[in-house]
DOFI-736748 format. One record per residue (C-alpha): residue number from 0; x, y, z. Coordinates in Angstrom, 1 decimal, always signed. Layout:
@num = NUM xx = X yy = Y zz = Z
...
! end
This chain:
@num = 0 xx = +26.5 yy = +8.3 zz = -27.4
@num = 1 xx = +28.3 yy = +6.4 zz = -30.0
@num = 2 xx = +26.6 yy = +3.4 zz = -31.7
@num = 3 xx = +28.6 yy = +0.8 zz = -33.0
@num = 4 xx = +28.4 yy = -1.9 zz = -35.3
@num = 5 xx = +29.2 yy = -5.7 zz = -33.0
@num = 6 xx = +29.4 yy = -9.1 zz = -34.2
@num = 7 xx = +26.2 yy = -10.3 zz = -33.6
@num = 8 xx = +25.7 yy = -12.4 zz = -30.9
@num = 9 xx = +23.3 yy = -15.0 zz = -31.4
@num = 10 xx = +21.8 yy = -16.4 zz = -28.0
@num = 11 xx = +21.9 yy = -20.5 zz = -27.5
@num = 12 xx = +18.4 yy = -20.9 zz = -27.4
@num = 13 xx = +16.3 yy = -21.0 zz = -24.9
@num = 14 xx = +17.5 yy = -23.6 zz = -22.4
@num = 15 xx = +14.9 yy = -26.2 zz = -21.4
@num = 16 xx = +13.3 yy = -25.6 zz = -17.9
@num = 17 xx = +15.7 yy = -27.0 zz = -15.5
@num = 18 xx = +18.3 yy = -27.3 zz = -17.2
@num = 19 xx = +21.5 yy = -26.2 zz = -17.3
@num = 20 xx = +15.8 yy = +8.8 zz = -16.1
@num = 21 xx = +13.3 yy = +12.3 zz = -17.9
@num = 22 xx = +10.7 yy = +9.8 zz = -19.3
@num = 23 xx = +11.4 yy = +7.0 zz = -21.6
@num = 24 xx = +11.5 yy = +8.4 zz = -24.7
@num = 25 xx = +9.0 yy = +6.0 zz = -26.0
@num = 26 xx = +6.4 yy = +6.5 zz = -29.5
@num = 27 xx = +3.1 yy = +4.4 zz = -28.4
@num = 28 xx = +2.0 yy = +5.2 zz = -32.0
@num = 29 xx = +4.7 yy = +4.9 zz = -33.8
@num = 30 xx = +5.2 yy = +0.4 zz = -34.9
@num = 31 xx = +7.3 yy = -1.2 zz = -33.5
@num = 32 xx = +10.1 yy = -2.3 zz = -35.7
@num = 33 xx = +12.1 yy = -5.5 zz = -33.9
@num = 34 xx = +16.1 yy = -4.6 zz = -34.7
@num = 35 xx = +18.8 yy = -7.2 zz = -34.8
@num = 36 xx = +20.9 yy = -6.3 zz = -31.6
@num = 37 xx = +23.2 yy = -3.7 zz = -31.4
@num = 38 xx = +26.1 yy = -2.3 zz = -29.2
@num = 39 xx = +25.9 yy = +1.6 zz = -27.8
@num = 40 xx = +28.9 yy = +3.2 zz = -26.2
@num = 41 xx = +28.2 yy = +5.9 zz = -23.8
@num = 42 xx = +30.8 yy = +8.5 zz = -21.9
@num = 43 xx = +31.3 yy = +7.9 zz = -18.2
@num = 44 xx = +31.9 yy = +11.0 zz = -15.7
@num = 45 xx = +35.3 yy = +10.1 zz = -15.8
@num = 46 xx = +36.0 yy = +9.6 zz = -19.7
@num = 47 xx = +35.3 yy = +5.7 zz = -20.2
@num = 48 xx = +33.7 yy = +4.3 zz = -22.7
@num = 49 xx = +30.8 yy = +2.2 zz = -21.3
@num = 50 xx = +29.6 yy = -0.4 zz = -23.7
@num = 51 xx = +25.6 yy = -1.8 zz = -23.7
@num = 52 xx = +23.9 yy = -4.5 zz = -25.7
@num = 53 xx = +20.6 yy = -3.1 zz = -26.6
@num = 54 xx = +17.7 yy = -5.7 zz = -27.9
@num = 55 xx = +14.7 yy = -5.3 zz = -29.6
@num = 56 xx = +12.6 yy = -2.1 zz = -31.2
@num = 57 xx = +13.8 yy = +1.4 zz = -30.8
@num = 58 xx = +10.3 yy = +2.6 zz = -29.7
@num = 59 xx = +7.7 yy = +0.6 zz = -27.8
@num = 60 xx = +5.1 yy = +1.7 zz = -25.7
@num = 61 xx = +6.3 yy = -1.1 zz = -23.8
@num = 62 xx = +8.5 yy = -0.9 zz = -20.5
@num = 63 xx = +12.0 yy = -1.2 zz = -21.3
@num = 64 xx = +13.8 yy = -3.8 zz = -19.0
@num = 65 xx = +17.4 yy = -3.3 zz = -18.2
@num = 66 xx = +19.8 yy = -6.2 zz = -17.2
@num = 67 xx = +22.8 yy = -5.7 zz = -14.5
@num = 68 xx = +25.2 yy = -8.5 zz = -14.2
@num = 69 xx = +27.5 yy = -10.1 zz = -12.0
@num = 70 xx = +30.3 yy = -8.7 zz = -10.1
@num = 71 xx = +32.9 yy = -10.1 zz = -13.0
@num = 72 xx = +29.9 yy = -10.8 zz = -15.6
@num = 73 xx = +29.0 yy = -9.0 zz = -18.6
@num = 74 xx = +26.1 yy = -9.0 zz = -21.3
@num = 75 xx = +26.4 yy = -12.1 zz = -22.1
@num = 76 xx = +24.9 yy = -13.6 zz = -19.3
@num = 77 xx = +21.3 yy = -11.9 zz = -20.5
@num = 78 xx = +21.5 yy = -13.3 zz = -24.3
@num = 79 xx = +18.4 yy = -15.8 zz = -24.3
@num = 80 xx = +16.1 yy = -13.9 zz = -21.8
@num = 81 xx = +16.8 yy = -10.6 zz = -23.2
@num = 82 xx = +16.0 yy = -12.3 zz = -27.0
@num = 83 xx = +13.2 yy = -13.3 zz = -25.5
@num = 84 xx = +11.7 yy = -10.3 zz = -24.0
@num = 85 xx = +12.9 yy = -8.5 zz = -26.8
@num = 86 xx = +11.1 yy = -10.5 zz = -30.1
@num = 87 xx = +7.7 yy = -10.9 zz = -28.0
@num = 88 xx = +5.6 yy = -11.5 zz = -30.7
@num = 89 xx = +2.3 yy = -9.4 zz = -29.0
@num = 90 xx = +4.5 yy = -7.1 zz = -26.6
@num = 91 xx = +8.1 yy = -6.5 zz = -28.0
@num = 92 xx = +10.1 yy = -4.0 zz = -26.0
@num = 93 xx = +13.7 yy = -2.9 zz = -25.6
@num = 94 xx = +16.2 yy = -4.6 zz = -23.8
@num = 95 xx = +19.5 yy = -3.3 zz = -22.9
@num = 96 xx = +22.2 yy = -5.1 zz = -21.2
@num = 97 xx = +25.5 yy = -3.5 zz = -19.8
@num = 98 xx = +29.0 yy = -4.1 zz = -19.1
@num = 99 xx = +30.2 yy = -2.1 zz = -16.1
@num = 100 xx = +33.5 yy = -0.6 zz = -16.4
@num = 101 xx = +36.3 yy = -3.1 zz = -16.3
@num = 102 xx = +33.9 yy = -6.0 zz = -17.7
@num = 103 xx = +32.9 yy = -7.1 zz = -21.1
@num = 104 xx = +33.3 yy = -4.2 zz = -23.8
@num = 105 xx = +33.1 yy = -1.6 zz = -21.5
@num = 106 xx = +36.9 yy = +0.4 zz = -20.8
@num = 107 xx = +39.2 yy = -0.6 zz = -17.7
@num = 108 xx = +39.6 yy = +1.8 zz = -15.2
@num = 109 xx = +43.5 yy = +2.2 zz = -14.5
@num = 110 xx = +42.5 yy = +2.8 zz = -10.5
@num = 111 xx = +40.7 yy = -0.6 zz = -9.3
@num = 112 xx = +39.5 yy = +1.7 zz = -6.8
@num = 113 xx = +36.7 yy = +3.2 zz = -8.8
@num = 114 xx = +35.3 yy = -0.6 zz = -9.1
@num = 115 xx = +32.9 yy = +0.7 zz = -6.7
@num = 116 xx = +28.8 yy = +0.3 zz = -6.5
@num = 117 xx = +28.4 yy = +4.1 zz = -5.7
@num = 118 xx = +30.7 yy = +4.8 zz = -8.8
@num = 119 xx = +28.7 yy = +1.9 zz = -11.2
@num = 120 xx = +25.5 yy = +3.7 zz = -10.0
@num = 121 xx = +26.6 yy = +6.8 zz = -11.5
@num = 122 xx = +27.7 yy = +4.9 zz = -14.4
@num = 123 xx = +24.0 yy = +2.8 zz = -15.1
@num = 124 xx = +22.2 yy = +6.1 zz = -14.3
@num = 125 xx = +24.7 yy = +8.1 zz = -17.3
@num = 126 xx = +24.0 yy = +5.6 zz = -19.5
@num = 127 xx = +20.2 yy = +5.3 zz = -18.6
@num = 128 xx = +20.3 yy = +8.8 zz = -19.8
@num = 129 xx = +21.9 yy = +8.7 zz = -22.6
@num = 130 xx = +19.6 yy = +5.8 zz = -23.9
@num = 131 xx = +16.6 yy = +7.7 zz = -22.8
@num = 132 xx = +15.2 yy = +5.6 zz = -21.0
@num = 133 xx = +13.8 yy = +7.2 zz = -17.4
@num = 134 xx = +12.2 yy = +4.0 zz = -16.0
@num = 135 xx = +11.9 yy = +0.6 zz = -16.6
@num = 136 xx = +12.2 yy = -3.1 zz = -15.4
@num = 137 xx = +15.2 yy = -3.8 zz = -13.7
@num = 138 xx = +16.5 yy = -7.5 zz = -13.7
@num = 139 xx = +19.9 yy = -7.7 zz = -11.6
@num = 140 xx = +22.2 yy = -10.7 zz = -11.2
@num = 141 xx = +24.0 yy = -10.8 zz = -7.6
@num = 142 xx = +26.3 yy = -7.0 zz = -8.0
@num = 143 xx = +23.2 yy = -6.1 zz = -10.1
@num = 144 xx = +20.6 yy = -7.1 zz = -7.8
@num = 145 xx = +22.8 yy = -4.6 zz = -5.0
@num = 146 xx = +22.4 yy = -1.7 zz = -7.6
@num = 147 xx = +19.2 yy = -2.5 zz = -8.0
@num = 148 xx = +18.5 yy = -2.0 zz = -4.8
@num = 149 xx = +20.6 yy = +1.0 zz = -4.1
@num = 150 xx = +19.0 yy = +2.7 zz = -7.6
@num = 151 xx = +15.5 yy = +2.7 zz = -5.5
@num = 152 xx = +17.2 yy = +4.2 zz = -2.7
@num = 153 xx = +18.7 yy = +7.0 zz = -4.9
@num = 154 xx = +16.2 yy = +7.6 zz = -7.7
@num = 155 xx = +12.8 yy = +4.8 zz = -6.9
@num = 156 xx = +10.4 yy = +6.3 zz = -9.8
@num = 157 xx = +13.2 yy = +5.1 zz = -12.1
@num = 158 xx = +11.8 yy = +1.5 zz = -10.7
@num = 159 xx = +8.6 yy = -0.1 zz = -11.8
@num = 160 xx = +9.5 yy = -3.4 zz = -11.4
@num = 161 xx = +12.2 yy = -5.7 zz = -10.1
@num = 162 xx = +13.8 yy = -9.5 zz = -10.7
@num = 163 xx = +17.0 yy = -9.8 zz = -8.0
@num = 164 xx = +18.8 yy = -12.9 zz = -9.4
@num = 165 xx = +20.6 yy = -14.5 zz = -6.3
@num = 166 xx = +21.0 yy = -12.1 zz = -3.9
@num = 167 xx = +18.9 yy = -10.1 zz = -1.5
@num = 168 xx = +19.3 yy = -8.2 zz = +1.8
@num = 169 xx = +21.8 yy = -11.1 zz = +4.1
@num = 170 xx = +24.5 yy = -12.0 zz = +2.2
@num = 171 xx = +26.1 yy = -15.2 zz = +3.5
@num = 172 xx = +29.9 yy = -14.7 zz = +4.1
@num = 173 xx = +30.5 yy = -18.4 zz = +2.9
@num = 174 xx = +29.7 yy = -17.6 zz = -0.7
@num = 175 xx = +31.7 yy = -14.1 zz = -0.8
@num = 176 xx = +34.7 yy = -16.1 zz = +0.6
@num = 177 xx = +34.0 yy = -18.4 zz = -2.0
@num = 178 xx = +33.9 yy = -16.1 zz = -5.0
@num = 179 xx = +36.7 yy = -14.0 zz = -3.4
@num = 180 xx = +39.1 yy = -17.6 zz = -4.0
@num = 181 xx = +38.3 yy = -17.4 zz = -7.7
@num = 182 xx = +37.8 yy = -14.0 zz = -9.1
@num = 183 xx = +41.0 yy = -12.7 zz = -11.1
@num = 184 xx = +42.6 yy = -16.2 zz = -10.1
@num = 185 xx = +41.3 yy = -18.6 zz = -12.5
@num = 186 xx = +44.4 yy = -20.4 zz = -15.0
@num = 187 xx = +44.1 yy = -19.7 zz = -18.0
@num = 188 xx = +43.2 yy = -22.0 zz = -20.5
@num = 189 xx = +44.5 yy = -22.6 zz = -23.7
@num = 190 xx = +41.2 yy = -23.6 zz = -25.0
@num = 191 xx = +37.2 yy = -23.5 zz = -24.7
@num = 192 xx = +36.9 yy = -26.8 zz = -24.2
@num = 193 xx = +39.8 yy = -26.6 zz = -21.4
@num = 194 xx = +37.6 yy = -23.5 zz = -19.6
@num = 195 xx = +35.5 yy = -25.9 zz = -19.4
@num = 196 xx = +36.6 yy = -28.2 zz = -17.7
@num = 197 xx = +38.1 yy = -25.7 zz = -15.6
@num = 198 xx = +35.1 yy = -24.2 zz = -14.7
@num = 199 xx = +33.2 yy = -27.7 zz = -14.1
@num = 200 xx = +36.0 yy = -28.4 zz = -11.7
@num = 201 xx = +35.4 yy = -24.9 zz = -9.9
@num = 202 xx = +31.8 yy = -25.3 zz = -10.1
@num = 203 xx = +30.9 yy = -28.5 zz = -10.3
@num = 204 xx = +29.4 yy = -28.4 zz = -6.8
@num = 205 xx = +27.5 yy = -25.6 zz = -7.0
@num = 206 xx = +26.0 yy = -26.3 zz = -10.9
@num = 207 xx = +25.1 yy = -29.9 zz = -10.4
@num = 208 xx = +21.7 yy = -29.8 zz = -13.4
@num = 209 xx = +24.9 yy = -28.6 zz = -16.1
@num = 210 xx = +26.1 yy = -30.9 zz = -19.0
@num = 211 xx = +28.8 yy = -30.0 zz = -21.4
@num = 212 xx = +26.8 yy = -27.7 zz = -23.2
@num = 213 xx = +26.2 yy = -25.0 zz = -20.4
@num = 214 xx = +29.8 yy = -25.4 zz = -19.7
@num = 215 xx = +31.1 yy = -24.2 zz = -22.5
@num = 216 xx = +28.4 yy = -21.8 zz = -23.2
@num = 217 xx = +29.6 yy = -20.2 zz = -19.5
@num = 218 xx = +33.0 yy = -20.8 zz = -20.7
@num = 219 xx = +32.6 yy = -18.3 zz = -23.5
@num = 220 xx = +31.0 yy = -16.0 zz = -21.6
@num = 221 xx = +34.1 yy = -16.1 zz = -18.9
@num = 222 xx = +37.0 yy = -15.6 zz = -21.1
@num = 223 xx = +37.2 yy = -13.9 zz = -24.5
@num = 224 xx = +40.1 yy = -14.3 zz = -27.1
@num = 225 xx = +42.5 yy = -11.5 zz = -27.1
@num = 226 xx = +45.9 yy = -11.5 zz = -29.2
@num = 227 xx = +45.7 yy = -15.3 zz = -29.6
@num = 228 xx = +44.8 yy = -16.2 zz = -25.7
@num = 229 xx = +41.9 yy = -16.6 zz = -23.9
@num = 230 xx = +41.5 yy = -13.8 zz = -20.5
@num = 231 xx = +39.2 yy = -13.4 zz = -18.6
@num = 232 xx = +36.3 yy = -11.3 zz = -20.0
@num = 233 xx = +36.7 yy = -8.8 zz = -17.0
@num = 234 xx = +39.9 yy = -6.9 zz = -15.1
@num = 235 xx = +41.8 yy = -8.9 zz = -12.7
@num = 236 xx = +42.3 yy = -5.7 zz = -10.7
@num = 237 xx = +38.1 yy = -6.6 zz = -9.4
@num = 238 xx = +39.8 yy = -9.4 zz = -7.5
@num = 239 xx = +41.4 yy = -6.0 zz = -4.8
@num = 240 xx = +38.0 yy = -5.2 zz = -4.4
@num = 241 xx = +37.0 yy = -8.3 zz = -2.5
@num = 242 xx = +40.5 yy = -8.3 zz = -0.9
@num = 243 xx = +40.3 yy = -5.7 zz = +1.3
@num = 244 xx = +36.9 yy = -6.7 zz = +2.9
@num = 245 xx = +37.0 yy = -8.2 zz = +6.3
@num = 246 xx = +34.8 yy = -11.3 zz = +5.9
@num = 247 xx = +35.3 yy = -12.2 zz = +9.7
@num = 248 xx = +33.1 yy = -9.1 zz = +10.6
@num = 249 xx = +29.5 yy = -8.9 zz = +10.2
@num = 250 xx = +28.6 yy = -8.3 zz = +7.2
@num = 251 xx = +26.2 yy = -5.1 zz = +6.3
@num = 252 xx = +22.2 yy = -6.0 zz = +6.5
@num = 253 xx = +20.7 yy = -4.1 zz = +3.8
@num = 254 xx = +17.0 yy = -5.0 zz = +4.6
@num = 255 xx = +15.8 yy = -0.9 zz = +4.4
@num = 256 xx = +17.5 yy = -0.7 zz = +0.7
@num = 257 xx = +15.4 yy = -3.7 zz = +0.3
@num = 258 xx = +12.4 yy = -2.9 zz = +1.8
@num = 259 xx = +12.8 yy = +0.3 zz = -0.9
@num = 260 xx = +11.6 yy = -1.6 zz = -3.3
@num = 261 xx = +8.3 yy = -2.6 zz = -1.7
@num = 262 xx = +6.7 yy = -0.2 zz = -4.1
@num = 263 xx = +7.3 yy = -1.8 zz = -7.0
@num = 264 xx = +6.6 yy = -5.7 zz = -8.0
@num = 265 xx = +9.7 yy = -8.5 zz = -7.6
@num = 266 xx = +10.6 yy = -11.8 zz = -8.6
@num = 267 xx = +13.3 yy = -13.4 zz = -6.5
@num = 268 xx = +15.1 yy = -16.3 zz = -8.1
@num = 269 xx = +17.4 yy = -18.4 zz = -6.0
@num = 270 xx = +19.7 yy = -20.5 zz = -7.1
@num = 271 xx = +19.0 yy = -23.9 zz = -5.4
@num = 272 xx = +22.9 yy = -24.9 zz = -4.6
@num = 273 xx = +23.7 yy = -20.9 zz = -3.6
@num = 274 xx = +25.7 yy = -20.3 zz = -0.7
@num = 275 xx = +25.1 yy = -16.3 zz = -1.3
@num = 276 xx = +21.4 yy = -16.2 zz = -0.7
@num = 277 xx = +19.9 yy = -18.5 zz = +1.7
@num = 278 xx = +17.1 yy = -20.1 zz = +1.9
@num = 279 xx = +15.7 yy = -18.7 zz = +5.2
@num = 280 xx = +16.4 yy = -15.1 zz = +3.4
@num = 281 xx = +14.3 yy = -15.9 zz = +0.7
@num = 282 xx = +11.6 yy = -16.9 zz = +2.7
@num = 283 xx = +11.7 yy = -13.3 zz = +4.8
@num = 284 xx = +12.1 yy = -11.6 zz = +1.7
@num = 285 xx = +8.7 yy = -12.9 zz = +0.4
@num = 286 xx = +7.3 yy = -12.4 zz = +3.2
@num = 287 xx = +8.2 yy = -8.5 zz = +3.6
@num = 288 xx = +7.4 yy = -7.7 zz = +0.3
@num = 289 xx = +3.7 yy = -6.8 zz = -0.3
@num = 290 xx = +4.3 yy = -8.0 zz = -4.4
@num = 291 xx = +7.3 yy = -11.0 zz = -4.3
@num = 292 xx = +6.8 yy = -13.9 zz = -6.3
@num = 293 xx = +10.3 yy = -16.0 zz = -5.1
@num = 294 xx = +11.7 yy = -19.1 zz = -7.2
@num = 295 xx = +14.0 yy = -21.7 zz = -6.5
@num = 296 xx = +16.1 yy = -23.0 zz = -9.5
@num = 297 xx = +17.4 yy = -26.9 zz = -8.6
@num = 298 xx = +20.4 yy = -27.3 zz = -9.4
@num = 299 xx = +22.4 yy = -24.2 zz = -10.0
@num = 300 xx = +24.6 yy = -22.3 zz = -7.7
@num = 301 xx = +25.3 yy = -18.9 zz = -7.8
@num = 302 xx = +24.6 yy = -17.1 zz = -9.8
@num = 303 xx = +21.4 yy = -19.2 zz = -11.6
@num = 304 xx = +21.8 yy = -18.7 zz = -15.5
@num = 305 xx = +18.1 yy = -17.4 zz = -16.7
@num = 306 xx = +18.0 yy = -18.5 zz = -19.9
@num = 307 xx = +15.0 yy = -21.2 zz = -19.1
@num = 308 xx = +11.7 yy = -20.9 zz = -20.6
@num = 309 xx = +10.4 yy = -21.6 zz = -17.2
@num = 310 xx = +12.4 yy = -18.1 zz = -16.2
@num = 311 xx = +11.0 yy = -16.1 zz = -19.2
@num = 312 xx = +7.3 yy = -17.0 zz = -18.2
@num = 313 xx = +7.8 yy = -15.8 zz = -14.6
@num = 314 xx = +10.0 yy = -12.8 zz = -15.6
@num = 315 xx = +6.8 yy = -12.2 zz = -18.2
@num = 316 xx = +4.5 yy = -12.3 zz = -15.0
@num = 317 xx = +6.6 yy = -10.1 zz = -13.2
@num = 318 xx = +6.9 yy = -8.0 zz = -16.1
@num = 319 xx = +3.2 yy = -8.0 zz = -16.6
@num = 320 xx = +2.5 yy = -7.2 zz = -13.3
@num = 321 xx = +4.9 yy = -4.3 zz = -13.4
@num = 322 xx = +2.9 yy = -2.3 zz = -16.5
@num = 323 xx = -0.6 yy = -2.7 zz = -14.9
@num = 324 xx = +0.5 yy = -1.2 zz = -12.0
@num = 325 xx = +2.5 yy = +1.2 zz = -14.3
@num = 326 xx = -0.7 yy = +2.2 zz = -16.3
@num = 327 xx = -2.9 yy = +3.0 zz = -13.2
@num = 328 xx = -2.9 yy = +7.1 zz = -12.1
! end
């Protein structure tokens, strides 16, 4: 485990409601000392460097909460909640963000191939280990929310609690036919301000509460400069991934990884223009779950940015929730 000095990356701010494995190697006695935040590289199985954005103290008795983004998101997207979980002024804890291979900071993999949910499994759960951390709260954004789900299917006790962030059990074909049109495909811009526009003319529909300022906040956390351009901040190769599926047939049902999950608390957040989660699944997936709080975030498509301070109270419910049931024998 390599850790490396980043440029820091101060979060926006909160955004106004509404708007646009082993154990955790934890010292309950030891004070916790807040730390500006950092970037770790791990090892893959396969020799790639896998970056994370780790927030707040080293050691905390506190549950540590790890973020999974987007199919071609990174970090980034966690910036503002993870701040805010992070500098807790009664209860701060660590917070650690990753890039899966081929996004962000993390390596490409030369075979697009390996851009594959068993294969980023083994890649979270490498880097879980190399962090220490055992278990924690796991909040996943669409991909992330699938891991999520599949990390209680192959290790649960590394699960105490759960926030899926636009995605659950059905997944509507509409929205991956959607996203298939755009990822890897986007122009590229020759400016910030011309991502954003781009992005408000691919999105518009879909993140009607956003002014200029979420934008270009999601514009910079789309494309990155490299060598005097702006590109994408992931591999174009992801796009093959969503190529080869055959969106005509039915699409898989994943209610019994879902339904692994019923031992743990859950917040479900739906974005309130997605056309990835529906509505009726949300419903059925609060009403399955013994412990699921579900939210509905007006206007925002997928996948809802949770930077809100509406979002941090209910992720601080969920979170609280999460350690009382933790703490009991």
């Amino acid at each position: 485990m390599q850790l490396t000095p980043a440029p820091t990356l101060a979060p926006i701010g909160i955004l106004k409601s509404g708007s646009p494995m082993l154990n955790t190697i934890e010292k309950p006695l030891q004070t916790a000392v807040t730390l500006p935040p950092r970037s770790v590289f791990t090892t893959s199985r396969d020799g790639l460097r896998l970056h994370a954005r780790v927030f707040g103290p080293e050691f905390s008795p506190h549950l540590p909460v790890i973020c999974l983004p987007g199919l071609a998101r990174t970090h980034l997207d966690f910036l503002e909640l993870a701040t805010a979980l992070a500098d807790a002024p009664t209860r701060p804890r660590r917070v650690v963000a990753l890039d899966y291979r081929g996004r962000g900071l993390s390596d490409y993999d030369s075979d697009w191939t390996h851009y594959d949910i068993r294969i980023e499994l083994d890649d979270v759960m490498q880097q879980l280990a190399a962090l220490g951390i055992g278990h924690g709260i796991f909040v996943g954004t669409s991909r992330g929310g699938l891991l999520t789900m599949a990390m209680a299917a192959a290790r649960p006790a590394m699960i105490k609690g759960a926030v899926l962030n636009d995605i659950g059990p059905v997944i509507e074909a509409a929205g991956l036919i959607r996203i298939r049109g755009y990822i890897g495909k986007l122009p590229q811009p020759q400016s910030y301000a011309e991502a954003a526009n781009i992005l408000m003319r691919f999105f518009g529909a879909q993140f009607t509460a956003f002014g200029p300022g979420q934008w270009e906040m999601m514009a910079r956390r789309t494309w990155k400069e490299q060598e005097g351009k702006l590109v994408t901040d992931y591999d174009p190769q992801l796009m093959k991934t969503l190529e080869i599926l055959d969106l005509e047939a039915p699409l898989p049902v994943l209610w019994p990884y879902f339904d692994g999950l019923k031992h743990v608390p859950m917040l479900v957040i739906r974005g309130g223009n997605s056309d990835l989660l529906s509505p009726a699944t949300l419903v059925e997936m609060g009403q399955r779950h013994p412990d699921c709080a579900t939210h509905t975030l007006p206007g925002q498509g997928h996948a809802p940015m949770l930077g809100s301070a509406d979002v941090v109270v209910r992720v601080n419910r969920l979170i609280a929730k999460a350690e009382k049931k933790a703490e009991k024998p």
